[in-house]
C-alpha positions in Angstrom: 47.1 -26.8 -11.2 44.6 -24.1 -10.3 45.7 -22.1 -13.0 45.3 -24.3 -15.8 42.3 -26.2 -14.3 42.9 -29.5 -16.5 39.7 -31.4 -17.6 41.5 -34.2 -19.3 44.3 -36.5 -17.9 46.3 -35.6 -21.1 46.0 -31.7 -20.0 47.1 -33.1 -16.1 50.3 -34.5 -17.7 50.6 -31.0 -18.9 51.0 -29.4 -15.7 54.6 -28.9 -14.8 55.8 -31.0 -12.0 53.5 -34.2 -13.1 54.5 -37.2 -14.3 53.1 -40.3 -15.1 54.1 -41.5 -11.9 51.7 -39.0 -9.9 49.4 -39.0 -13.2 48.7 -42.7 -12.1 48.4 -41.8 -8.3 46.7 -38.6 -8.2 45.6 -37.6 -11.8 41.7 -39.3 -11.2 41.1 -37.6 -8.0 42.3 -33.8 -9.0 40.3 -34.3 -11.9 37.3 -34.9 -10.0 38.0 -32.3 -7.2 38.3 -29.4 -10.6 35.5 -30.5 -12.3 33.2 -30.0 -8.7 35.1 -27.1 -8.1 34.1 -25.9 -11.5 30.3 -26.9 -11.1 30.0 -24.4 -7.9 
C-alpha cells in the first residue's frame, strides 16, 4: 500500500491482498489517509 500509494479505488483493487470485500470496507478511508499523507 505504501509503495504504490493508490489515488483511485480502481488502483486500491490493485494492491495485492485486496479484494472487493476490503475495497468496500476499507478502500474510502486509505484513500483519504494517502492523499493527506501526500499533502504533508
Amino acid at each position: 500500500m505504501s509503495a504504490q500509494k493508490p489515488h483511485t479505488m480502481a488502483e486500491f483493487l490493485r494492491v495485492p491482498g485486496v479484494g472487493s470485500k476490503k475495497a468496500e470496507q476499507y478502500g474510502r478511508d486509505f484513500l483519504r489517509l494517502i492523499a493527506a499523507y501526500e499533502k504533508d
